[in-house]
N, C-alpha and C positions, 0 to 999 in steps of 0.2 A: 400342528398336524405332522403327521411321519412324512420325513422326506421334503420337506418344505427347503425354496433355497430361495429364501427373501433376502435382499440385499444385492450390491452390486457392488463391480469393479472398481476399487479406487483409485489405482493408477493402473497406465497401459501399460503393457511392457514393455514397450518401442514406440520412439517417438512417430505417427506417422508424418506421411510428408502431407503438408497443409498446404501444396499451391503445385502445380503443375511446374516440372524443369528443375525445382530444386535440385540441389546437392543430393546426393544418397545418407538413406538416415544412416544411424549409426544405433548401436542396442543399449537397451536403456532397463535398468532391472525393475522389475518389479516384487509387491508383495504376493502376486500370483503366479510369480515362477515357483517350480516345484525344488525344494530344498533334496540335500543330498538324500535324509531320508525317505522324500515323497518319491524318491527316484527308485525304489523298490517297496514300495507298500502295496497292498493286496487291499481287494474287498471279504468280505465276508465269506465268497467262494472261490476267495485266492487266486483271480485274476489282477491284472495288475490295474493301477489306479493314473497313473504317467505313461506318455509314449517314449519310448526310447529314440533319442537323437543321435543318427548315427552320423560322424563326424566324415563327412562326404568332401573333404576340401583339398585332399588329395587327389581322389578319384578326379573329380572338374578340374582343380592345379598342380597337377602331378610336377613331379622332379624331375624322375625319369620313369619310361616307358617300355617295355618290352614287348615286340612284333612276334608272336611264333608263330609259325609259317608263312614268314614272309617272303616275300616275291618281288622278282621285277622281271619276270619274263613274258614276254607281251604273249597276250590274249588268254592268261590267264587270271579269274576273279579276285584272286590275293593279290596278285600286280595293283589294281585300281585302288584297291583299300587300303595297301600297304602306301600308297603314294597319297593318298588322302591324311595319313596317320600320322605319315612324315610332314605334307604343311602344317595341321593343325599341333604338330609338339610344338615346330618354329613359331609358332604363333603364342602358344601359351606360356615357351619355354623351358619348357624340355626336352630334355636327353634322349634320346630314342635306340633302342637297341634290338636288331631284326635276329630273329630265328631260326635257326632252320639246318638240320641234317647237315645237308650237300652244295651251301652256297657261303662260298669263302665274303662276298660282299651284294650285298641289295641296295641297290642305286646309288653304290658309291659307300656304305657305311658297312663296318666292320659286323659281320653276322658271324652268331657264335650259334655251336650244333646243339648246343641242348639249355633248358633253363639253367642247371647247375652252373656252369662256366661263363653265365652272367657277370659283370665285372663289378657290379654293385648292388645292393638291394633295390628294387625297382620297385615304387609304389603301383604301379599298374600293369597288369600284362592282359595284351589282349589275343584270343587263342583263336587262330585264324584254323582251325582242325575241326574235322569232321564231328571228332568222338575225344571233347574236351575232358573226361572221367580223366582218364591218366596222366594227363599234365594240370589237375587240378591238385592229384597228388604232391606232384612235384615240387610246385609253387609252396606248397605247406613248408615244404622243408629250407626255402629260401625266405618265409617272411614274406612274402608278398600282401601285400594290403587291399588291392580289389583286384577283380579280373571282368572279362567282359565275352561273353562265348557269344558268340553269330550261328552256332549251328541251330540247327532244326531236324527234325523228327523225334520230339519230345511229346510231352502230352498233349500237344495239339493235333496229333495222328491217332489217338486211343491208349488203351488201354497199357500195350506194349511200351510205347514211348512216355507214358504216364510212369510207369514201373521205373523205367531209366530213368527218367527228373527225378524220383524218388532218391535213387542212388546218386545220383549228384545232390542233387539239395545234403543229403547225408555225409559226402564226402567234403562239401563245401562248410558244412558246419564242425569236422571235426578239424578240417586243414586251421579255420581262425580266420581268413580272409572273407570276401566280401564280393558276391557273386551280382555282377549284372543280366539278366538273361536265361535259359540261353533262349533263343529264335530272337532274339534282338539286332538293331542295326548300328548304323554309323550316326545316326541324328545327336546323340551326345557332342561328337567330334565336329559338327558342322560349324561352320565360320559365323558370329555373333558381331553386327556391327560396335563398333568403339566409338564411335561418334556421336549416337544417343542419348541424351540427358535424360534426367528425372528416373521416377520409380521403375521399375521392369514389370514383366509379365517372367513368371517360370512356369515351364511348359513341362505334362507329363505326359505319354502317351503307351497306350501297351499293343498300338498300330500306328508305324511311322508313318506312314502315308496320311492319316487321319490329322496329323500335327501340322501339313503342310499350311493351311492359312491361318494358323495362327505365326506361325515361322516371319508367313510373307507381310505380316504388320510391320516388321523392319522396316520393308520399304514405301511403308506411310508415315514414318517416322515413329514407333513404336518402340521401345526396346524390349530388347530380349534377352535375359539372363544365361539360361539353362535352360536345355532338353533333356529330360533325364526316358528312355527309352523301352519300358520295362519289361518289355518281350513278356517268356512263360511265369517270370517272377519264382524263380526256383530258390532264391536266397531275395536279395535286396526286393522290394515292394511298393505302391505305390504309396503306401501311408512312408515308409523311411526318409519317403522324397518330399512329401508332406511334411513333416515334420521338419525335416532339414531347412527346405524353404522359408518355411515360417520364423526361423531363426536368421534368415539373413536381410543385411540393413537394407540391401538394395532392391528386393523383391517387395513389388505394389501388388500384386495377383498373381495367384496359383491358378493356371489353365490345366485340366485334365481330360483326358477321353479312356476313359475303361469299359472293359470289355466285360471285367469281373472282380470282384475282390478275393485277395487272397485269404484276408483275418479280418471279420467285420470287426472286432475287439479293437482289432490295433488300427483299423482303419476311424473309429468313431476315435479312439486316444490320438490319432493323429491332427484329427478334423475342430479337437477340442482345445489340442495347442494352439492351432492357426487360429479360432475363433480370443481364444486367451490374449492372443496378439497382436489383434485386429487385423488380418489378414485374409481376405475375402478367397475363398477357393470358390472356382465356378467349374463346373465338370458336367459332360457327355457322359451317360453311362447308357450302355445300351441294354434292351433286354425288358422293357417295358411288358409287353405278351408276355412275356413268362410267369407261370400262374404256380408254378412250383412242384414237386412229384408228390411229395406227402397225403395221404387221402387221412382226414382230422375225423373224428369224432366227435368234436367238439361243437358246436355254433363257429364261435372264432377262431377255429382252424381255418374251416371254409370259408371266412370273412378275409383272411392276408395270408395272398400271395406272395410268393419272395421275391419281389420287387415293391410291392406296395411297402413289406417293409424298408427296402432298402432307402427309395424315397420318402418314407418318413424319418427312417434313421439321419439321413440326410439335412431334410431341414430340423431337426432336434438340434444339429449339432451345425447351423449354419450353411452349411455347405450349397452351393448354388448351384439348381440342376437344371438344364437348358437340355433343350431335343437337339437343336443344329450344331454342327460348325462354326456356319456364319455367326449364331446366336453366341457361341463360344468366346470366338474373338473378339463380336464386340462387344457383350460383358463385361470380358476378360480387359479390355483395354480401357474401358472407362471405369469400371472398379480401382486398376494400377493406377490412373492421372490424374482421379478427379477429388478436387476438396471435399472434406467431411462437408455436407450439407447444414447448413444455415438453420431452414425450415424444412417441413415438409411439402409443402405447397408449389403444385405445380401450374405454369401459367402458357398457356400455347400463344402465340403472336403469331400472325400469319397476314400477307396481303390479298387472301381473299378468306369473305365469310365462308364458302365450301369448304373453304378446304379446312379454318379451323373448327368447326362442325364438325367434320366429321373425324380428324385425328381426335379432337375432345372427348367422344362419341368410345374413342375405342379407348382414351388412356382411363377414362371414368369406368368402363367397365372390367380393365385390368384392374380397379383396383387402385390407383395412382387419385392426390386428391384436388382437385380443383378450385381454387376458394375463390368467392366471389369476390373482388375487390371492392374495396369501400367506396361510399361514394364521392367521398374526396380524393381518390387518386384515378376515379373516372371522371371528374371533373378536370384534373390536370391532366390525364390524357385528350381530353375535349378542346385541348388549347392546340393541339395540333392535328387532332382526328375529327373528323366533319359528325356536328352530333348526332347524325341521324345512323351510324355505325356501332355495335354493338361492341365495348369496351369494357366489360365486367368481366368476364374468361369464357371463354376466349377473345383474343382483343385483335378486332378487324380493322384492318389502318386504310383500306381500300385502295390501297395501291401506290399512290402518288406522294405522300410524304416520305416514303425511303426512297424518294429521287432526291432529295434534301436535306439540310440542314434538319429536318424534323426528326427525318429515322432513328439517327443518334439521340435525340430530346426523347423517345418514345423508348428504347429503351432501357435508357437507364431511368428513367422512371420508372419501370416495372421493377428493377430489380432493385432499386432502395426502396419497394412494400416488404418490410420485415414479415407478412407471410410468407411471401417466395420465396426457395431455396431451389427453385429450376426453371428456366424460360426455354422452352423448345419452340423452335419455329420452323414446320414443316415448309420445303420451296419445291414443289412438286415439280418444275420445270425452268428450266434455265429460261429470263424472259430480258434481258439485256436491254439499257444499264441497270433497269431497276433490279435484278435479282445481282448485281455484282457488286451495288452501291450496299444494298442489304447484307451481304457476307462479309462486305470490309465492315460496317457498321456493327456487326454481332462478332468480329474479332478484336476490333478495336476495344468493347466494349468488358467483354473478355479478358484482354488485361490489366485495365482498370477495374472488376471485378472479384470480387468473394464468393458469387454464386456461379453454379454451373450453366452453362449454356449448348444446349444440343442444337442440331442441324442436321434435320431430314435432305438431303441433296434429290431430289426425285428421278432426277433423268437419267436415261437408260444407258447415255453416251460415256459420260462423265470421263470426259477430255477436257472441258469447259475449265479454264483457265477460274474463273470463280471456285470450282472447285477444287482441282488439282493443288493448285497455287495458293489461294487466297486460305478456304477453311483446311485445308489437308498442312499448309505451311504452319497453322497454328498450334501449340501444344496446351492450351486452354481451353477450343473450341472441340466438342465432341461431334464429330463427323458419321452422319448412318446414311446408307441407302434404301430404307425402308421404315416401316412406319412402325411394321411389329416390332423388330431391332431393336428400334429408339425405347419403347413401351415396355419390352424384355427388359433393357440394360437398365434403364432408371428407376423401373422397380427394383431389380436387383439391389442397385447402389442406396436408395433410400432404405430397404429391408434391410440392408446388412451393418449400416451407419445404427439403426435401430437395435437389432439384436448385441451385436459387439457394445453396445454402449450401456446398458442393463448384463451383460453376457457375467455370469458367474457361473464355473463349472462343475455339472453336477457329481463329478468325482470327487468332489471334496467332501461333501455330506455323504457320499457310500459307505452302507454301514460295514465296520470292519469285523463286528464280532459278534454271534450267532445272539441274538431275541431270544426271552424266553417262551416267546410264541413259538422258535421254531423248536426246541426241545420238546414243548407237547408234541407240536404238528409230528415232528419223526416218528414219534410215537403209533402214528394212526398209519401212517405211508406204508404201501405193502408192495415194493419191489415187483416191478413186469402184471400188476393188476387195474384194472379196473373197481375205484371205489364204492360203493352203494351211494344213495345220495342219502341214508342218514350218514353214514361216514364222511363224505364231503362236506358237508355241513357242520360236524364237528370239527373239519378240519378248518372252516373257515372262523366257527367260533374260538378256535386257538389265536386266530388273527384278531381277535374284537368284532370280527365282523356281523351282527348281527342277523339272525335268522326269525323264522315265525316261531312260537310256540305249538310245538309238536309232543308225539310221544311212539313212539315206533310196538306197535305189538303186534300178536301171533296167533289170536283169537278174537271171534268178532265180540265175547262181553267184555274182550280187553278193551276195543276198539270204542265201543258204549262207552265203558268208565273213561276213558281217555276221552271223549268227545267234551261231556259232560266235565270236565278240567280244563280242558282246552276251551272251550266256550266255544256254542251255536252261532253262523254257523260254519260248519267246517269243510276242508278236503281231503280225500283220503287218496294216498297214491301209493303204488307197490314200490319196493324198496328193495335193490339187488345188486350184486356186484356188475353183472351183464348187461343192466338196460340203461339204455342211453336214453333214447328220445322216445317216452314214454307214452305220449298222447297219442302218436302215431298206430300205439298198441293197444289204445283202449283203456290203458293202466293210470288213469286220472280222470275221479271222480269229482265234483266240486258245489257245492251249495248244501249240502246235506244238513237238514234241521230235524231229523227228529233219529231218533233210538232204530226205529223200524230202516229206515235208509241207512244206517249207519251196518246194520246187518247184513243188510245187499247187496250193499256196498264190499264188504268185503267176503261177502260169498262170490259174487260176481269178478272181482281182483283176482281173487286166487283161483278160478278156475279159468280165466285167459290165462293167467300166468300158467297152469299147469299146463292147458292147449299149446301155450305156445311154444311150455319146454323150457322157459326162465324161471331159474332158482333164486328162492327170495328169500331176505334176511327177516322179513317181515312186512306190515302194512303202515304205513304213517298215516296218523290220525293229526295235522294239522289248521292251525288257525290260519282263517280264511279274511286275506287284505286285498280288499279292490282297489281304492284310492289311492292311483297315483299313476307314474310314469313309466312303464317298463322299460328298462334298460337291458344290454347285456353286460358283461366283462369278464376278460377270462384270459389265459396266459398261454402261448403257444411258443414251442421250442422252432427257431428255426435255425439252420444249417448256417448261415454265416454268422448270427449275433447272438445266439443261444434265445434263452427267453425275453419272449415282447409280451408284451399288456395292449390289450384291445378294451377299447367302448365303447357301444353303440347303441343305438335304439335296440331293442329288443322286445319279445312275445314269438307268437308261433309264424311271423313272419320277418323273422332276423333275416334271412337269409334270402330273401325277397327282396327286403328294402337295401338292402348289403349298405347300410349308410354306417360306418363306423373308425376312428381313427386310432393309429397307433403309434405308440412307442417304445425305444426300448433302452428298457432300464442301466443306470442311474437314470432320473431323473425327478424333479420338484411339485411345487404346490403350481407355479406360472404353466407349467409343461401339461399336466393335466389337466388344468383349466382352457388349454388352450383346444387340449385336444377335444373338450366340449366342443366350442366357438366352431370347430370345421367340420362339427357334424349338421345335415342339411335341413336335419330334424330338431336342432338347437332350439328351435321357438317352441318345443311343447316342455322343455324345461322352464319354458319364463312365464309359461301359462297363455292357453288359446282358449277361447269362445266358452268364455266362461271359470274355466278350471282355474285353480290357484296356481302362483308357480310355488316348484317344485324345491326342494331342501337339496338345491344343487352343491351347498357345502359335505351334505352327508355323503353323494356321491362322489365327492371330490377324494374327502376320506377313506372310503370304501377303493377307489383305484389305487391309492396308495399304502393304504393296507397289501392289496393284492401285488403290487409292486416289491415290496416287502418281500413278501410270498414268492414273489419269484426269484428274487436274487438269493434269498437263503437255501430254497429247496431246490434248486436251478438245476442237478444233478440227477434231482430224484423227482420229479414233476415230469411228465410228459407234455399234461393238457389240463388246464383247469378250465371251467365253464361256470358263470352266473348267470341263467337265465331264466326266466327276469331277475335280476335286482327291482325291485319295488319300490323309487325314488318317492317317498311320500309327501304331499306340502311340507312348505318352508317350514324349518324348525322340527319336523316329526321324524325325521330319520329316512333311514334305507332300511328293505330286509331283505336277504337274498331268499327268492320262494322255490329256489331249484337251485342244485348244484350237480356237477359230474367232473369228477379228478380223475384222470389216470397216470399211474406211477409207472415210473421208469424202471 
């Protein structure tokens, strides 16, 4: 099949860390790092196929530093920043050199009046000025390597300040340097504990404020690598920090909060390194309601919004999308600590049957899987749990063996069942000593463990030395204060131990050089029009994609003779560059079995067409297929990732049922399969109350045909629409019984 990417990853790039506190990894190459050449290859429409890694280790470990406008005269806002700039060089180790016109010294250190009479190249200046444009110039002429601008009134005020980031972004790409910002803040510079083992979290934010409780995991004992801050993103972006991250040994999770992306392009090639590297990114994006301005023509125009796509671009390429904060951190922190999973299987333990009830209740309906233990290891649970207690999953201890010697017996017997690969034990209330003998018990056990173990902490206080001390002290024990949390995060971590472990990246199979499907196809494409739907039709038979047997004519004895070829019985529909949803107009005839209807037929066509003022190429005299599944699919340009591919149920009530998923190209045989599986409609492809299932390979085909189709004519396609595709029983094909393209 086109575009198939069977196969998987055979070595990681980077070793991950396999236990909680270890050492920091170190890089490790692989055969799926991209070679010098992949480092500039294109696809087919000459985007690029690799992210660019931009070498950021100056910027976070600079040498030396440059302050312009700096200050130390109290009660002015450069004072406090310039005194912040100054701990944090001392801390990292660098040089620092302040700014500034009219001050011979700032807080004791030699200030020089202008960039030029810098005493050495500075890999970083940070421009403490209103209207950074002219000392952006400057810097070009010294070499400077990054810079970091705090001002504001850029395009976050409209149009005017949209126009000026223009002119910066421009002047920052011919200086050569590397712009943070501008409307950005100090969060880069903030102090990072040292004392922290194990993997990190690196944090990316394009609203500092937003970052702060992921920051304050430090002091749960979290580490924290990097805050990279990315304000208006007028040069540097949130994918270069992506990428960056994903290349470092110490970094266990990338945390994000965006507000917007700059290049979906470079954002999915960024999302596609981390995922190459097993690198779990989990991110905030805001902007779910937003439904997008484009008014579509199409069926699947009006089926994805720009945000639907984004969240599918999203999980295509791994990427982890959480609604909260809270959600954020603690994803983000058990994604960076916790071992590659064993099994998938997850087992709730709890000391009352409510309460594992009902967390059970919620992780089975996230989705999360349950297995039931066998009955020989509820038999060894029976040796310390009273038998009348339900011990298959959820496993009810009733309370009093975790005052014992038992608690410990109970559970590391759950976690040597080779299905478990998670034991969560919600404690909805601090109930002393039994809930403090149970924390030391599920941390102990923790160390001496392979598999993860969570803890729901319930209580509202959480002072409670059980928990502050006992599971917060541990860097094993994964610590939540709620019950969604816990259900979020461990999905998260099983999903993405899954995806990265099969993960082969669909830029490598992007085609690089033009089908000779698309040479016909250009052929038929007509610049800024809307195509007829015999023209769309031909343009999908340039793809292989399959159509009915038709015949387009201009008279009704053509329309007879053509019937009569075409075989009884048939449909006749008008055929124009102008009309779109044709049934709407009357302009779709269907069942016609004899010579006399067939006359009617197209007497009647053409004079709604003429009523309604729509010019026609002609009438389609089409073979008429009932049996099967209607589907849609069709290809729609959006504004951050260019062309996606949609599919969904389809007939005259697509847009009704809105059941449809997407993705956006490259991608494989697994990616379109999948995007079946999450439509809600998926059981009338496996066949219901009767009907056969349906030749969901043909289908499968026919999206990747169209995927094809988009990547090649990406430029020149607007909107393409199949509706229906006609999924016929297994083994008999697809035909598309409607088509509408509009070119670019």
């Amino acid at each position: 099949m086109l575009g198939s990417t069977h196969g998987t990853l055979t070595t990681d790039f980077r070793a991950r860390v396999e236990a909680c506190g270890e050492t920091p990894r170190t890089a490790v190459h692989s055969s799926a790092a991209p070679s010098a050449d992949d480092a500039v290859a294109v696809d087919v429409s000459g985007r690029p196929l690799h992210a660019d890694v931009p070498d950021l280790d100056r910027f976070f470990r600079p040498e030396s530093v440059a302050v312009i406008g700096a200050s130390d005269a109290e009660g002015r806002p450069n004072t406090g920043i310039t005194r912040q700039l100054i701990a944090w060089a001392e801390r990292v180790g660098a040089r620092i050199h302040p700014v500034h016109p009219t001050r011979p010294t700032v807080f004791g250190l030699t200030c020089h009046a202008s960039v030029a009479e810098l005493p050495e190249q500075v890999d970083l200046a940070v421009l403490l000025v209103a209207d950074p444009l002219p000392v952006i110039e400057e810097l070009a002429e010294t070499k400077v390597k990054f810079a970091v601008a705090f001002a504001s009134g850029f395009a976050e005020t409209g149009d005017a300040g949209a126009a000026a980031q223009d002119r910066l972004g421009a002047a920052v790409q011919r200086s050569g340097l590397r712009l943070l910002g501008p409307n950005t803040n100090l969060n880069a510079f903030e102090e990072f504990r040292d004392d922290l083992d194990g993997p990190a979290i690196a944090l990316i934010t394009q609203s500092g404020h937003q970052g702060r409780p992921v920051y304050t995991l430090q002091e749960l004992g979290i580490r924290l690598s990097h805050w990279a801050p990315t304000g208006n993103e007028a040069d540097l972006e949130t994918s270069d920090f992506i990428s960056y991250f994903a290349e470092r040994p110490e970094v266990g999770a990338i945390a994000c909060y965006v507000e917007g992306l700059k290049d979906g392009r470079s954002f999915l090639l960024a999302a596609d390194r981390a995922a190459r590297n097993g690198v779990p990114v989990v991110a905030v994006k805001v902007g779910r309601t937003e439904t997008g301005a484009r008014m579509a023509a199409s069926h699947t125009g009006k089926l994805t919004g720009a945000d639907t796509v984004v969240d599918a671009a999203m999980r295509q390429f791994g990427v982890i999308r959480v609604d909260g904060l809270d959600e954020l951190q603690d994803t983000a922190a058990l994604l960076a600590r916790a071992r590659k999973p064993k099994a998938d299987g997850v087992v709730v333990y709890s000391i009352s049957g409510g309460t594992g009830a009902h967390f059970s209740d919620l992780a089975t309906e996230a989705g999360l899987t349950l297995p039931t233990l066998s009955q020989a290891k509820q038999d060894e649970l029976h040796q310390w749990i009273p038998e009348y207690l339900n011990v298959a999953n959820p496993v009810d201890n009733g309370g009093h063996p975790v005052g014992d010697w038992r608690g410990r017996k109970i559970i590391d017997a759950i976690l040597a069942d080779p299905s478990v690969g998670v034991l969560i034990c919600p404690i909805t209330g601090p109930f002393p000593p039994m809930s403090d003998k149970l924390a030391q018990d599920l941390v102990d056990a923790a160390e001496a463990s392979d598999k993860l173990i969570c803890v729901i902490w319930g209580s509202p206080v959480g002072t409670e030395d059980a928990y502050r001390t006992t599971l917060l002290g541990s860097s094993r024990v994964a610590t939540f204060r709620t019950f969604g949390n816990c259900i979020t995060a461990v999905r998260a971590y099983l999903g993405h131990h899954r995806f990265t472990a099969g993960y082969r990246s669909p830029f490598e199979d992007a085609p690089r050089t033009p089908s000779p499907s698309y040479r016909k196809a250009q052929a038929l494409m007509r610049p800024g029009q809307q195509l007829s739907e015999h023209a769309a039709k031909q343009l999908l038979r340039a793809y292989g994609i399959r159509v009915p047997r038709e015949q387009l004519v201009t008279s009704a004895a053509a329309a007879v003779r053509a019937a009569g070829l075409v075989g009884y019985p048939v449909v006749m529909k008008a055929s124009g560059p102008q009309l779109g949803h044709k049934t709407e107009l009357g302009l779709v005839k269907i069942g016609l079995t004899s010579a006399s209807q067939i006359r009617d037929a197209y007497r009647e066509l053409t004079d709604i067409a003429r009523y309604e003022n729509v010019p026609l190429d002609g009438i389609l005299v089409c073979q008429m297929v009932e049996r099967g599944v209607e589907m849609v699919v069709g290809v729609t340009q959006d504004d951050l990732f260019g062309p996606t591919v949609t599919v969904g149920l389809g007939g005259v009530l697509v847009e009704v049922l809105h059941d449809a998923a997407v993705r956006v190209p490259p991608f494989g045989e697994d990616q379109a399969r999948a995007m079946l599986t999450e439509l809600r409609g998926h059981a009338l492809l496996e066949g219901v109350r009767g009907a056969p299932p349906a030749d969901v390979d043909a289908l499968v085909e026919v999206v990747l045909r169209i995927q094809r189709m988009a990547l090649e004519l990406g430029d020149e396609l607007s909107e393409l629409d199949i509706n229906p595709l006609m999924v016929l029983p297994r083994g008999q094909g697809a035909v598309a019984l409607d088509a509408l393209a509009i070119c670019r």
